[in-house]
C-alpha positions as CSV (number, residue, x, y, z in Angstrom):
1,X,-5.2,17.6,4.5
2,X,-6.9,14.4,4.0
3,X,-5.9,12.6,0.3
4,X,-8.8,10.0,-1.1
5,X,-7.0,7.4,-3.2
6,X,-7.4,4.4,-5.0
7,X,-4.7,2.2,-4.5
8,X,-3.8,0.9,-8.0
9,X,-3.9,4.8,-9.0
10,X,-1.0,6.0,-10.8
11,X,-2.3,10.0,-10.3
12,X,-2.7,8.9,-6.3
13,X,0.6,8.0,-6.3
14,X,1.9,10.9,-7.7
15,X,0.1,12.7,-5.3
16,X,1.3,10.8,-2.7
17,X,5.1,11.3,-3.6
18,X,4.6,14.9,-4.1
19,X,3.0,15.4,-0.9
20,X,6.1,13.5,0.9
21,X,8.5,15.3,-1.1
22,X,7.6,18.4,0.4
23,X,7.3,17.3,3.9
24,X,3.6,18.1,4.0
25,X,1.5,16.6,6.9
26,X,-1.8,14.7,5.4
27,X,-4.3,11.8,6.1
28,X,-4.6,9.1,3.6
29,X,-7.9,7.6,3.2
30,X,-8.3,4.1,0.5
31,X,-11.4,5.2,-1.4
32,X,-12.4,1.8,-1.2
33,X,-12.2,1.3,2.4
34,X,-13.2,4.2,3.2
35,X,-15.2,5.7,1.3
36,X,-16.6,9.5,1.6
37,X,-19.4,9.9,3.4
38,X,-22.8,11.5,2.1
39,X,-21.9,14.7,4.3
40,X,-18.5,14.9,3.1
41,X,-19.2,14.7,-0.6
42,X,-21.7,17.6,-0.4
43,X,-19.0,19.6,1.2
44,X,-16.5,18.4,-1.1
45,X,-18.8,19.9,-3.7
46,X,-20.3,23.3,-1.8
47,X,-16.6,23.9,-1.6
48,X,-15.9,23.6,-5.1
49,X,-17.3,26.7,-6.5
């Protein structure tokens, strides 16, 4: 699982401590260093529903 934050993000955070919480394996990506490519956005959305 790959996780897109923004660092200063209280929700990402979260996120992040869940994730750890419950031992679950996952990729994190700074938004802003990082940032999604074209491809991965239309996927993002196709996937969506």
């Amino acid at each position: 699982m790959t996780i897109f934050c923004y660092p200063r993000c209280s929700t990402c955070a979260k996120a992040v401590a869940y994730l750890e919480a419950k031992g679950l394996t996952y990729t994190y990506r700074d938004i802003k260093l990082e940032r999604p490519s074209k491809e991965e956005l239309t996927s993002f959305y196709q996937r969506s529903g």
